[in-house]
N, C-alpha and C positions, 0 to 999 in steps of 0.2 A: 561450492557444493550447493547444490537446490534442494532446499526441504517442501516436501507438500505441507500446505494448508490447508484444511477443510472451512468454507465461510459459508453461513446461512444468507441467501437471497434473497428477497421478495421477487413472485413472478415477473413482476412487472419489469424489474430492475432488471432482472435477465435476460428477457425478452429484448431489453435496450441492446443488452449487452451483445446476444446474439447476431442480432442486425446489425448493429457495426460493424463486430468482427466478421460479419460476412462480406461487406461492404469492402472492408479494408483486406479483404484474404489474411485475414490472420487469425488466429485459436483463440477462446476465449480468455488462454494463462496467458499471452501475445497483450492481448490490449489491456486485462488488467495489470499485467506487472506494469507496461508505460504507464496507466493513468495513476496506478500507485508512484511510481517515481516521478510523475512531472507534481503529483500534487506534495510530496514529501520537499523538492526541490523549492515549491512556494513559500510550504512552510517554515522551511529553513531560511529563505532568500527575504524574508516577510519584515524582517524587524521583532517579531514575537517572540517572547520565548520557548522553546520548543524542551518538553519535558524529555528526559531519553533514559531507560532503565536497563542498568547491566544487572546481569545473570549468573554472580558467581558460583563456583560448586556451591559455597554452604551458607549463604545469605544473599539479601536483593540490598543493592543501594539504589537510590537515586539522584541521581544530580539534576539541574535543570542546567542546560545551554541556552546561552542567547547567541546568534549570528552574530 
């Protein structure tokens, strides 16, 4: 299931954003979700630890993960 996101921009950054994705024929939710996932992928693949917070109904935990 796809939930929208609403993200604030800077013009500029969008501007990038637009010319790629125009470059690459793809939408601008097309090349952000890839660059969110190849950069989530580093994250995780990095060595670093990577913080990850679930969402129960009626409290937040957090655990940290390391790869």
């Amino acid at each position: 299931m796809k939930k929208k996101v609403l993200v604030g921009l800077p013009n500029r950054l969008l501007e990038q954003i637009d010319l790629l994705s125009e470059c690459r024929s793809q939408t601008r939710s097309e090349l952000i979700r890839e660059a969110l996932r190849a950069h989530l992928e580093r994250a995780m693949t990095s060595g670093a630890p990577v913080t990850v917070w679930h969402l129960p109904a009626t409290q937040i935990e957090q655990e940290v993960v390391a790869p």
